[in-house]
N, C-alpha and C positions, 0 to 999 in steps of 0.2 A: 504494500500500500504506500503510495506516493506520501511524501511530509505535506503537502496542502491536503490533502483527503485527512488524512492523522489530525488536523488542526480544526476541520470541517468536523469530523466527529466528534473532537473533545470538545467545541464550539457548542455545538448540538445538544450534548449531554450536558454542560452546562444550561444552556437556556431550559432544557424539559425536564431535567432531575434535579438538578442545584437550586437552582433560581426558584423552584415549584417549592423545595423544602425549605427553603429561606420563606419564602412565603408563609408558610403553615408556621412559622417560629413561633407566632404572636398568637395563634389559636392554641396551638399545642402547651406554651405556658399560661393562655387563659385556662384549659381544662384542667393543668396543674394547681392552679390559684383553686378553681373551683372543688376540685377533688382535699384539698386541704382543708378549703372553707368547712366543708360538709363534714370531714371525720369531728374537726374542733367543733363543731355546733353539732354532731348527735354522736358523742364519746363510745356509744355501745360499739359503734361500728369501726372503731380503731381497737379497741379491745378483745369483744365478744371473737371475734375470728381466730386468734391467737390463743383463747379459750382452752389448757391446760386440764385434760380430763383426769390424768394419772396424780399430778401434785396439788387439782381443789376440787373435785369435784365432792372427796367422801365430807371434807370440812364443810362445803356451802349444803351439802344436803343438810347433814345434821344440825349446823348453825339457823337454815334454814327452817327446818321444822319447829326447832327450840324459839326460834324469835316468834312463831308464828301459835302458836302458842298463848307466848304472853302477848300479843296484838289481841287474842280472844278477849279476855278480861278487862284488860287496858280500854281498847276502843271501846267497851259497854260503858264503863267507867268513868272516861272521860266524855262520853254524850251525856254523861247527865251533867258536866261541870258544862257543858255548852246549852245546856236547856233542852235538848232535842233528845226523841226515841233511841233507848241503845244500838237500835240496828244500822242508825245512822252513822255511829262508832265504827262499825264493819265496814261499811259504806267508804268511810274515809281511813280505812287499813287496809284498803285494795286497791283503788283508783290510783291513787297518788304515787303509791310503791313502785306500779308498774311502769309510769310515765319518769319517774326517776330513774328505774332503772339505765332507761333509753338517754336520759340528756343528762346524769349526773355525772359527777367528775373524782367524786369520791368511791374509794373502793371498802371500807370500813361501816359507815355514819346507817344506821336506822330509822329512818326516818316513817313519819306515821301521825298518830294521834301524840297529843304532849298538853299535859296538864297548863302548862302557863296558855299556851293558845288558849286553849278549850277556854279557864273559864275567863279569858277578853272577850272571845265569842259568844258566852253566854251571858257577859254584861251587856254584849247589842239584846239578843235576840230579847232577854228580858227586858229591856228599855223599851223597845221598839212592839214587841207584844205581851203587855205585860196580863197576868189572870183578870187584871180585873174590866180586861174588852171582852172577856168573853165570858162571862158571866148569862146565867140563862134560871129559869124558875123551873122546879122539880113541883110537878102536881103532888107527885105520890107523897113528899115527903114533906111540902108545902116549906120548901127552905131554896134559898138560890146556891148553882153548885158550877165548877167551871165546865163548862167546854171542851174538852180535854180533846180532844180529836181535832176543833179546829184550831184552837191554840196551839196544839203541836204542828199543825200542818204550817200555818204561819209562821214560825221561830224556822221550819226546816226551809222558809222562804227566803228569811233573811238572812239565816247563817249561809247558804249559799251565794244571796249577792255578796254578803260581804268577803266569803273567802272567793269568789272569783274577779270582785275589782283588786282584794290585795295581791291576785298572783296577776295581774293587768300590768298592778305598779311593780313587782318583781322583774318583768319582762323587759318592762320599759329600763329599769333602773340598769339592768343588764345589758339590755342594746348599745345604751349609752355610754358603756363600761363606768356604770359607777358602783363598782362593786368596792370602794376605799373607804365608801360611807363606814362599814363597819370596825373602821380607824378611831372611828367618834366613842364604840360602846367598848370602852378599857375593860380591862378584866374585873376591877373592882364595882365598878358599875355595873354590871352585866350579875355580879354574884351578889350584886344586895339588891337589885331589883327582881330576880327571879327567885331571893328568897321572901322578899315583899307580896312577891305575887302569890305567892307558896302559901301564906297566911293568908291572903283571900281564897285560894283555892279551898282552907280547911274549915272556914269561916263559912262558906257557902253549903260545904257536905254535914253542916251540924245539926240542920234541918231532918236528913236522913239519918242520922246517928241515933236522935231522941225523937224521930215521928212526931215531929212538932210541923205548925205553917207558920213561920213569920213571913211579913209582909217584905217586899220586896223596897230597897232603898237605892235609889240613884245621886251622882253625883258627890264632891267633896264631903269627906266622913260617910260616905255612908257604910263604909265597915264597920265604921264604930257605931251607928244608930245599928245597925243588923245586930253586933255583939249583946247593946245594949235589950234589945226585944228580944234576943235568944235566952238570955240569961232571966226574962220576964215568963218568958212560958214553959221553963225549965218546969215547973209546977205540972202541967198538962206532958208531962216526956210520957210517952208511949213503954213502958216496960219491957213488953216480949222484943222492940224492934233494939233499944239498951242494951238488953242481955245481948241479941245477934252480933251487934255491933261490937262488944266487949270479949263475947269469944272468937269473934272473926279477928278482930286487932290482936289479941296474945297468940294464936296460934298461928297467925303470919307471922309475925314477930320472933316466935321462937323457931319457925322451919327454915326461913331467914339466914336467923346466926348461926345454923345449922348448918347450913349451905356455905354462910363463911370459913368457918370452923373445918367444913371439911373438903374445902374447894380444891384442893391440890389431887385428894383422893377419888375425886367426883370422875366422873370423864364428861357429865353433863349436869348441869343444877337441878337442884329436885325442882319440877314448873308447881311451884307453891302456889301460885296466884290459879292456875289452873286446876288444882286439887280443891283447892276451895268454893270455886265457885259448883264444881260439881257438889262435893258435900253439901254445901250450901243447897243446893236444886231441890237434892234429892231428901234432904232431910225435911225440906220447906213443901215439898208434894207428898211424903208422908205424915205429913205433922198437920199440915195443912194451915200454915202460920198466918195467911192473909184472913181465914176463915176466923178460926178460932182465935188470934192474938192480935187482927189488925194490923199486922206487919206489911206495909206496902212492897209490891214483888215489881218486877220488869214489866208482866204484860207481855201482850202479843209481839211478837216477834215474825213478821211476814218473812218466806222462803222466798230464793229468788233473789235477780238483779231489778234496778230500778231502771226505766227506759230514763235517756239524756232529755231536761228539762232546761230552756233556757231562763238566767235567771231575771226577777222583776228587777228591771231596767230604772222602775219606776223610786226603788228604794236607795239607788247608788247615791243619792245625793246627802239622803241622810247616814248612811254608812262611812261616806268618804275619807273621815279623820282617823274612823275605828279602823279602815282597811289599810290605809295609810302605818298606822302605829304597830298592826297584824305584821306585814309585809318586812317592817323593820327588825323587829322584835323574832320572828320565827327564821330571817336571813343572817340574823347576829347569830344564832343560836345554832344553829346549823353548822354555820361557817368557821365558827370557834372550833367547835367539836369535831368537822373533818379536819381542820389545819392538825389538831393533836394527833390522830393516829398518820394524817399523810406524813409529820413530820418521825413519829415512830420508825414508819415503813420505808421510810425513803422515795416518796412521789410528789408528784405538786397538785394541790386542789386549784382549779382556778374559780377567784372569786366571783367573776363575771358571767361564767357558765353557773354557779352554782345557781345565779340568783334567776338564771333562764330556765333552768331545771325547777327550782323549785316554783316562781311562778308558771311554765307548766303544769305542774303538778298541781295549783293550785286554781287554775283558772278551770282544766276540764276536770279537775273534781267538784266546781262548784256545780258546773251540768251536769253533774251526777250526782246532786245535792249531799254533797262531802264538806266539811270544815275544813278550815285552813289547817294544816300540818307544819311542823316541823322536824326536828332530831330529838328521839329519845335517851338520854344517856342510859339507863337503865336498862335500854334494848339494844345499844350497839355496845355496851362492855358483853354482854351475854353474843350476840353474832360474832367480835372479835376472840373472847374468851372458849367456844366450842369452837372457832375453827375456821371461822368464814372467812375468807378471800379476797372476794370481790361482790358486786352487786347482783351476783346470781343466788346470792345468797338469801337477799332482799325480795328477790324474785319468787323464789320455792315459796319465804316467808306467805307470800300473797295466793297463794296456789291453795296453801293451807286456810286462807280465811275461806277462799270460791267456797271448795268444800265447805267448809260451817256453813256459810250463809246458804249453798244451794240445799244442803242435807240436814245439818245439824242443829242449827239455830234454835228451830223452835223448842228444842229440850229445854232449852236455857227459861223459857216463858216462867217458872215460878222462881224464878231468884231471885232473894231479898235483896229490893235497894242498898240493904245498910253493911251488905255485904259488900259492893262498888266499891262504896264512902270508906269501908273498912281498908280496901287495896290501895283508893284513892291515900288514905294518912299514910302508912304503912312506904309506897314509892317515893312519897315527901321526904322519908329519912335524912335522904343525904343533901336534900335542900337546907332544911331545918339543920342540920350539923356546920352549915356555911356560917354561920354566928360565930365560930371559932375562928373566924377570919380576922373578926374585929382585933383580939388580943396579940394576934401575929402582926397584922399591918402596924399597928400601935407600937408597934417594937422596930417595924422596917422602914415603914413611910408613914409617917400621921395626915399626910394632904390624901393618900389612897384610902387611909381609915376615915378622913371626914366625908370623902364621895361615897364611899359604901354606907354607911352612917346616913347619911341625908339622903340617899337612893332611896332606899330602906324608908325612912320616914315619910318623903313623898309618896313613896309608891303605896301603902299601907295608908296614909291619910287620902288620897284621891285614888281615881278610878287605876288602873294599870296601863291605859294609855296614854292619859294627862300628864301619872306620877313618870313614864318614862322620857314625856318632850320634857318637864321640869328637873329631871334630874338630868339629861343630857345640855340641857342648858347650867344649869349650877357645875359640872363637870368642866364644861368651856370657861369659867369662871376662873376655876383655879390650875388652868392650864398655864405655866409660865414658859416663853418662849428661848430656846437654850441663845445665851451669846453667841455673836461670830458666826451663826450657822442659819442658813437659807433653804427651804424645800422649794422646788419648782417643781407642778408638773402641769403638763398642757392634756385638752379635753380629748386633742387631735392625735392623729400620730403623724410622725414628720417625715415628711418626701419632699421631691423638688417645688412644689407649690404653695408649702407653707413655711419654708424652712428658714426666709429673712423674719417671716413673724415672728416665729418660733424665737430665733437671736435676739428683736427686736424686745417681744415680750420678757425674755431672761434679763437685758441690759433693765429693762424700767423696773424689773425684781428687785435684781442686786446696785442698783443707784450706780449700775455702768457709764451713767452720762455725766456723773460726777467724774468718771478714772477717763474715759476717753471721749475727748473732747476735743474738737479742732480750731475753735472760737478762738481770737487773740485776744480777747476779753479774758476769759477762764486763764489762757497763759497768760497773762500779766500778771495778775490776782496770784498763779502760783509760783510766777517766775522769781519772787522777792525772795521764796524760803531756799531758793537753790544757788551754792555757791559757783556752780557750771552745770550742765548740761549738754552733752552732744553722743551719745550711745546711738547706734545703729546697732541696731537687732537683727543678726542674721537669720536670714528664712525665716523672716514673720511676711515676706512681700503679701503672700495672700490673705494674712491675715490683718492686717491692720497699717496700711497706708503711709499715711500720717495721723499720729494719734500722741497725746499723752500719756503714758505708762504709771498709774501709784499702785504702791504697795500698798494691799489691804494691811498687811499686820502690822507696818511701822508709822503707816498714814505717810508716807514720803511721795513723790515724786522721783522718780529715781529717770528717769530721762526719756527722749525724742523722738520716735524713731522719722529720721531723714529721706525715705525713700525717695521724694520727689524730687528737695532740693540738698543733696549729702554736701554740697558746700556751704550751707549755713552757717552762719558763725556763730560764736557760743556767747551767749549773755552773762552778764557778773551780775552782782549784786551791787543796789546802789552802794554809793560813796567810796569803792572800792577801786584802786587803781587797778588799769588792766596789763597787770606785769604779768610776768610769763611763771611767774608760781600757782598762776590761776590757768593756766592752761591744763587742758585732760588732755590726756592722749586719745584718739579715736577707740570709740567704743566701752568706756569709763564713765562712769557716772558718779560723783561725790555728792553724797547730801545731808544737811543737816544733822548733827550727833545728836544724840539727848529727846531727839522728839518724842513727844506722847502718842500711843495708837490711838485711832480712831474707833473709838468701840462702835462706831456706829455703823462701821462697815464688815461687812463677812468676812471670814476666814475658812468658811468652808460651803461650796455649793453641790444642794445633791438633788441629782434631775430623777424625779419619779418616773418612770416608764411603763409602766402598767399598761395603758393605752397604745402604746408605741407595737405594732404585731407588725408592722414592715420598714423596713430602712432600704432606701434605693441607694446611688452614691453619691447623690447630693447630702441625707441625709447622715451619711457616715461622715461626709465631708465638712459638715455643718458640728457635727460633735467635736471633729478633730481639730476646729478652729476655735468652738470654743474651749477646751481643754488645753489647749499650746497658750492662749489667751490668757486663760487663766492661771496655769503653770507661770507665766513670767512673773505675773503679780500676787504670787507667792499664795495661791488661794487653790486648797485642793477641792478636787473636782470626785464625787462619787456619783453609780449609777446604783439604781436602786429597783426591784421587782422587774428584771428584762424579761422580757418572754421567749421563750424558747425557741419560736420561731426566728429571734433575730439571729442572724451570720455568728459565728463564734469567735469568725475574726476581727468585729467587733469589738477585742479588745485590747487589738495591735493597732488599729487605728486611734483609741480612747488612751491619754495618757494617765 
C-alpha cells in the first residue's frame, strides 16, 4: 500500500472512530456523573450488591428477629404516648424501616417508633382533637361519654399531617445540604432535653398507671397543672389497673438486670418486653381484668395493611411549628447515634442523606398514616449487640412486624394498657440515669452543666417543642467564639463559576480588605509604621499582583509585592535621612520590633466543605491560591468534612 493511501486510511479512521469517541466524551462522563448521583442518593444500591452472605447474613437474621421483637411492644406503646390506636405503632415499625432501609446511610442505627417523638406527637394530636369535640349523650346511661372511634380517627389525621410535613422539611433540609444544623444541638443539650422530655413522657403514662382521666393541659406548665390534677385524683386510682402496673414494673425490672448481669453469657437477650406483654394477654383473657377489675385493655386491633391515604392538607398550617420542631428533634437524634457506631466501625454517615432518608421515611409513612420516627437506642444497642451488620438487618426486623400485623395482632386485643405504661417507664431507665450528667459536667465544664440544666428546665416547664427553640436559643447565648480563628463555609460548592465569589466572600470573612489593599490611601496610612519596604514574593505572580502583604499574628506589614513596577523605590519613614543604612536589599523586609498583635485578626482559617461534592481545576486552583495567600501571612489554612468524592490529590494542591 502506497504512503498516500496509508495517510488516506489513518485520515479516515481518525475522522469515523476518533473524532466519533471524542465526541461521546461529554455523554459518557454525563452517564458517569449520573451513575454516581444515583448510588449516593439511594445507598442500598452501592451496598446491597456487595451483600456478604457467608460473614452477615446469620448476625442480621438473628439481630433481625431480636429487634423485631421488641418493635412488637414498643410500637403498641408508644401509640398510646402519640394518642392514636396501638396498631398504629405497627403501622409506623414497618413503613419507615423499609424506606430507610433503601436511602439510609447508616449500617448500625434502628430506627422506628421512639418515645420523645411519640409523645411531641401526641401533644398535637391532643391539642388539635382534644375529648372534649367529641363528646356525644348515652340514652342508656343518660351520662355524656367520648367518641372514641371518631376521636381516634381524627388524632390518626393529624398525626399523619404532621409527620409527613416534618419528613417535607427533612427532604428539603437535605437537598439543600443543610445537614450542619445539627452543629446547633451539643451533646449537652441534646441529653437534658431528651431527659426533659422523658418526664413528660412519664407524666402522661400516669393516667394509665392509676386508671385515672385527668383533663388534658396545653401550653406553658402544663406538666405541672397535669402533675398537679394527677396527684388530685390519686383518691379515684383504679386498684386492679395499680396492682398490673406495679407487677408489670418489678418484673421488667428485674429480667432487665438479669439480662445485664448475664449478657456476656446470653448469645441473645431474654425479649422481656415481649414475654410480658404475652403474660400480660393471657392472664388478662383468663382473668378477664376489663370485666371484672375495670382495667382498661388495647381493644380491637384490625388484621391487615392500611391502603395509602393522603394526608389533610387542610391541617398543615396549624401543625407547621410542631412538624418543624418533629423534623429537628428526630434528625439530631438519629444523626448522633449513627455518627457513634459509624465512628466504632470505621464508615462515614452522611448527614445530608440521613436527613433524605429519614424524611423519606417520614413523609410516605404519613400516607400510610404512620408517626414520625426516629433512632431507638434501646433497639440499635440490641441489633449491634446480637450481631447485625448492616440494614438488612433492619429489614428482616420489619418482615417480622408484616407477620404480626397480617396474623398475629389480634391476640394482642386484651392487653392491659398499664402494661404499655409499664415498658413505657421501664425503657426511660437510661434517660432518667442522664441526671448523673449534671455532677460530671460540674467537674469538666460548668457553661455545658448550665445548658443541660436550663435545657432541662425549659423543656419540662413548656411544651417539648417551645422548650427545645428556647433552649437552643439560650445555648447560642453562651456560645463564646474561640480567638484568632475563622469558620467559613459556602451554601454552594465551588467550580469555575462561582469561584471569584467564593474568594471574594472568604476576603469580606476574614477582613482580607484590610491585609490586601491596592489604595495609596490605605499605603500611606501604613507606610509611617515601616522603616523600608520592597520584598518581591517569588511565585505569588498568580496570586496577588500588587497587593499589601500583613501578618495576621504580628499585625505588621511586612512588605510589596512589585510585580508591575519591580523598580519602585523604597519609602523611609518620615524625618529620617535616606542614607544607605536604610536600604534592604531586594527581597527583605524590616519592620517594626515590639508591635502588638492584632487580636482582631485571625490566625487561623478553616473552610467547611460539606457542600463542596465537586472540585473542577478552577476550583482546586482557587484553594491553592488561597492557601499560598495565606501561608505568607502566617495564617494556617484547615479543610474540614471533604467528601469523598473530592480528588485525593487535593491535598498536594492545599498547603
Amino acid at each position: 500500500m502506497s504512503l498516500s493511501k496509508q495517510k488516506g486510511v489513518v485520515r479516515y479512521f481518525l475522522q469515523t472512530h476518533f473524532l466519533n469517541l471524542i465526541s461521546r466524551v461529554p455523554m459518557i462522563w454525563t452517564s458517569i456523573n449520573k451513575a454516581s448521583c444515583m448510588l449516593s442518593s439511594v445507598p442500598v444500591l452501592s451496598w446491597l450488591p456487595r451483600y456478604s452472605l457467608r460473614d452477615n447474613a446469620i448476625g442480621d437474621l438473628i439481630s433481625g428477629i431480636s429487634v423485631g421483637i421488641m418493635h412488637l411492644p414498643q410500637g403498641m406503646a408508644y401509640a398510646l404516648l402519640a394518642a392514636v390506636p396501638p396498631v398504629f405503632g405497627l403501622y409506623s415499625s414497618f413503613y419507615p424501616i423499609l424506606i430507610y432501609f433503601i436511602f439510609g446511610s447508616s449500617k448500625h442505627i434502628s430506627v422506628g417508633t421512639y418515645a420523645v417523638m411519640s409523645v411531641m406527637i401526641g401533644g398535637v394530636t391532643e391539642r388539635l382533637a382534644p375529648d372534649t369535640n367529641f363528646m356525644m349523650y348515652d340514652n342508656a346511661t343518660n351520662q355524656s361519654m367520648v367518641d372514641v372511634l371518631a376521636r381516634d380517627t381524627e388524632r390518626v389525621k393529624v398525626a399523619a399531617a404532621v409527620t409527613f410535613l416534618s419528613g417535607l422539611f427533612q427532604m428539603l433540609l437535605g437537598l439543600v445540604q443543610f445537614g450542619f444544623v445539627v452543629t446547633y444541638l451539643s451533646e449537652p443539650l441534646v441529653r437534658g432535653y431528651t431527659t426533659g422530655a422523658a418526664i413528660h413522657v412519664i407524666v402522661s403514662q400516669l393516667k394509665y398507671t392509676f386508671g385515672i382521666s385527668p383533663k388534658r393541659h396545653s401550653g406553658p406548665f402544663a406538666l405541672i397543672f397535669t402533675v398537679i390534677e394527677v396527684c388530685y385524683l390519686v383518691p379515684e386510682t383504679n386498684i386492679g389497673t395499680l396492682v398490673v402496673s406495679l407487677v408489670s414494673i418489678i418484673g421488667l425490672v428485674m429480667v432487665k438486670e438479669l439480662n445485664t448481669y448475664l449478657g456476656k453469657k446470653l448469645p441473645v437477650p431474654i425479649p422481656v418486653e415481649l414475654l410480658g406483654i404475652i403474660i400480660a394477654t393471657v392472664v388478662s383473657w383468663q382473668v378477664n381484668l376489663e370485666g371484672e377489675y375495670g382495667v382498661e385493655v388495647v381493644g380491637e386491633i384490625p388484621s391487615g395493611l392500611q391502603p395509602p391515604v393522603m394526608p389533610t392538607a387542610s391541617l398543615f398550617g396549624q401543625v407547621i411549628g410542631d412538624a418543624f420542631a418533629l423534623s429537628v428533634v428526630g434528625y439530631g437524634i438519629a444523626i448522633s447515634l449513627g455518627r457513634i457506631f459509624a465512628l466504632k466501625y470505621g464508615y462515614k454517615v452522611d448527614s445530608n442523606q440521613e436527613l433524605i432518608a429519614l424524611g423519606l421515611s417520614n413523609t410516605i409513612g404519613g400516607v400510610f398514616q404512620c408517626f414520625a420516627i426516629s433512632c431507638s437506642m434501646s433497639r440499635t444497642m440490641v441489633q449491634e449487640s446480637t450481631g447485625g451488620k448492616t440494614q438488612v438487618a433492619s429489614a428482616l426486623s420489619a418482615m417480622v412486624i408484616l407477620v404480626i400485623m397480617l396474623w398475629i395482632g389480634a391476640l394482642f386485643e386484651e392487653l392491659p394498657k398499664a402494661v404499655l405504661a409499664a415498658i413505657i417507664y421501664v425503657n426511660l431507665q437510661g434517660m432518667m440515669k442522664q441526671f448523673m450528667d449534671i455532677p460530671t459536667l460540674w467537674k469538666s465544664n460548668k457553661v455545658d452543666m448550665l445548658v443541660w440544666v436550663a435545657t432541662l428546665i425549659l423543656t419540662v416547664l413548656f411544651n417539648p417543642d417551645i422548650g427545645l427553640a428556647a433552649s437552643i436559643a439560650f445555648s447560642m447565648l453562651t456560645v463564646n467564639e474561640i480567638p484568632g480563628v475563622v469558620i467559613f463555609r459556602s451554601s454552594a460548592t465551588l467550580y469555575f463559576a462561582n469561584a471569584e465569589m467564593y474568594q471574594d466572600a472568604l476576603a469580606e470573612k476574614v477582613r482580607s480588605q484590610e491585609l490586601l489593599c491596592t489604595t495609596q490611601a490605605y499605603f500611606d496610612k501604613l507606610s509611617k509604621r515601616l522603616t523600608c519596604f520592597a520584598s518581591i514574593l517569588s511565585g505569588t505572580e498568580e496570586i496577588i499582583p500588587v497587593c499589601l502583604v500583613l501578618d495576621f499574628y504580628a499585625g505588621n506589614v511586612l512588605g510589596e509585592c512589585l510585580m508591575d513596577d519591580p523598580s519602585m523605590s523604597c519609602p523611609v519613614q518620615e524625618g529620617e535621612p535616606d542614607s544607605s543604612e536604610n536600604e534592604v536589599e531586594k527581597g527583605v523586609a524590616t519592620v517594626e520590633e515590639g508591635s502588638k498583635p492584632d487580636s482582631t485578626l485571625p490566625r487561623a482559617i478553616i473552610l467547611e466543605l460539606s457542600p463542596v461534592n465537586f472540585l473542577d481545576t478552577v476550583g482546586v486552583k482557587t484553594l491553592r491560591n488561597v492557601s499560598r495567600l495565606h501561608a505568607l501571612i502566617s495564617i494556617l489554612l484547615n479543610l474540614l468534612t471533604c467528601s469523598a468524592s473530592l480528588p485525593p490529590s487535593i491535598s498536594l494542591y492545599v498547603l
